[in-house]
N, C-alpha and C positions, 0 to 999 in steps of 0.2 A: 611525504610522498610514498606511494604504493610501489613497490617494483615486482613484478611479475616477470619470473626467469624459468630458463630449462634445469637447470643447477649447475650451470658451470662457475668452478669458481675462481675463473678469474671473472665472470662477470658480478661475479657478489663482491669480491674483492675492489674492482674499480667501484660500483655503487657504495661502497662503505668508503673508501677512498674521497671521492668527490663529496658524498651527501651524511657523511657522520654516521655517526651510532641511529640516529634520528629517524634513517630511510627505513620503512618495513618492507622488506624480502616474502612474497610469497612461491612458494618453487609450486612447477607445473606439478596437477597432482597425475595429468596424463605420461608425464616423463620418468616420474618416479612409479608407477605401477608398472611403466616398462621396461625398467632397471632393474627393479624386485624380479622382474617375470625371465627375465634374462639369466638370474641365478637358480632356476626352477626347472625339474625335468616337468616337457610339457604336461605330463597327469596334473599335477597340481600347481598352474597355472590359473586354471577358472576358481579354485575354491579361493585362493590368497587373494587374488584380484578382486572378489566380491566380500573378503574379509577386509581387505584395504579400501575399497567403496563405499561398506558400511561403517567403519570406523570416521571416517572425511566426512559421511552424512548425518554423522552428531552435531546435534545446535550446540553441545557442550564442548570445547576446547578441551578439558581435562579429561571428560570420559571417553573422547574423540584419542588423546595421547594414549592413555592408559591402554586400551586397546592397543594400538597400534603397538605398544612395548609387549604387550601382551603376545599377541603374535609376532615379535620378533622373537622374545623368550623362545615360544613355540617351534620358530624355524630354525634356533641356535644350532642344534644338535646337527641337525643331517644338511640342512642347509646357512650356513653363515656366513655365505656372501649376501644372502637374500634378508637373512636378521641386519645384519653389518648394513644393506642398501636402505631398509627401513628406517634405521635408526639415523642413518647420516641425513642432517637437515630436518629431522622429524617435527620440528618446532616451526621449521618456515614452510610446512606441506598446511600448518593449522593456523596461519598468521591472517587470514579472513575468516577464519571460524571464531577468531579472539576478536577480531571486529566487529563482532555483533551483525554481520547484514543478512540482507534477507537472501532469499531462498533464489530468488533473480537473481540478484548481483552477484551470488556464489557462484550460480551458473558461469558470468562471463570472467571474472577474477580468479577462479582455480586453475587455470589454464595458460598456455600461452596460444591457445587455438586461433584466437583472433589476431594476434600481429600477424601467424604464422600463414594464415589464411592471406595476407597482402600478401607479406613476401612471395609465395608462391605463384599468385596473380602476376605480380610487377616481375618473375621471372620469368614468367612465362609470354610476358609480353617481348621478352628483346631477347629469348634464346635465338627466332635465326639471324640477328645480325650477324653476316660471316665477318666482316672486318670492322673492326675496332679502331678509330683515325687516332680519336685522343679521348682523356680524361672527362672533357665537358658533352662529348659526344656520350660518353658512359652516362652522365648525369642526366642529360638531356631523356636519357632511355629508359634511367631506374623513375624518374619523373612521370612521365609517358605514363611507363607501369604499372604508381601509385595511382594516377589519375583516375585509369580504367579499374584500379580494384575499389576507388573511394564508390565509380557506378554502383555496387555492388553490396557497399555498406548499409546494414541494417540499423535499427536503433541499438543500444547494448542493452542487453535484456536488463529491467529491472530500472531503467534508464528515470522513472519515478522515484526511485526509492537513493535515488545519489546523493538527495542531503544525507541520507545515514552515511555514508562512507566518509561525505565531507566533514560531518562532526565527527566521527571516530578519528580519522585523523590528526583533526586538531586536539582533541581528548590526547591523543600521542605524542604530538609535537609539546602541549604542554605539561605532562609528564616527566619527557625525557628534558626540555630546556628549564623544570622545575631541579630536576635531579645537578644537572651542570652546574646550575647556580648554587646548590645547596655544595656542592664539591667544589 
């Protein structure tokens, strides 16, 4: 399984919890450019953000990390919250660039833009309820909400190219439950 997170981690912690060593972790690469930027006087905001851009739009995983440590290197000195934000997770910002997919599917799996695009829908369907009766009444609304954002769902870009994800994954699963066995 692919899990697409903002980085929080107790949500990596439950997915490693329920789904083993097994689940690959991709963290949002839009969450983490806003964390690094967060440690940054605004001057140098646009040049890291487009250093962190271009390092994510390597087909290459390695030369994709390399960079990325490379500018952390860079930021050590004057900023090290912004090197430190880099380097945390650096490995799961590149976990669909090591999957091999195309250029489409990286579009929709770097992100968490698309859950984040429902939720927002489905909230904004039941903010004016003023009273709240019960729990299924809640349900009955967050339901509603998904319904009117599914209106709204596109194909997932790349939506062609999904056997490649689905054989990279199992390429994964049989790796990792090669390794188990072999331990």
């Amino acid at each position: 399984m692919l899990f697409v997170i903002d980085g929080g981690k107790e949500i990596r912690s439950a997915i490693k919890e329920v789904y083993g060593e097994g689940a690959l972790v991709q963290r949002c690469r839009k969450h983490k450019e806003r964390n690094v930027s967060e440690h940054l006087p605004k001057a140098e905001r646009t040049f890291v953000a487009r250093k962190l851009r271009a390092a994510w739009s390597r087909t290459d995983a390695g030369e994709a990390e390399r960079e990325l440590r490379q500018l952390a290197r860079h930021l050590d000195a004057k900023h090290p919250g912004a090197a430190g934000s880099i380097l945390e997770g650096l490995e799961e910002t590149l976990t669909v660039t090591r999957l091999g997919l195309t250029p489409s599917l990286l579009r929709t799996f770097k992100s968490t833009n698309p859950i984040e695009s429902m939720i927002s829908i489905a909230r904004d369907t039941h903010r004016n309820v003023k009273r709240w009766r019960d729990g299924r009444m809640a349900l009955r609304w967050i339901a509603a909400g998904m319904l009117e954002a599914e209106r709204q769902f596109r194909r997932v870009n790349g939506y062609r190219d999904l056997h490649i994800l689905k054989r990279a994954l199992e390429r994964h699963r049989e790796v990792v439950e090669g390794v188990t066995q072999v331990a």
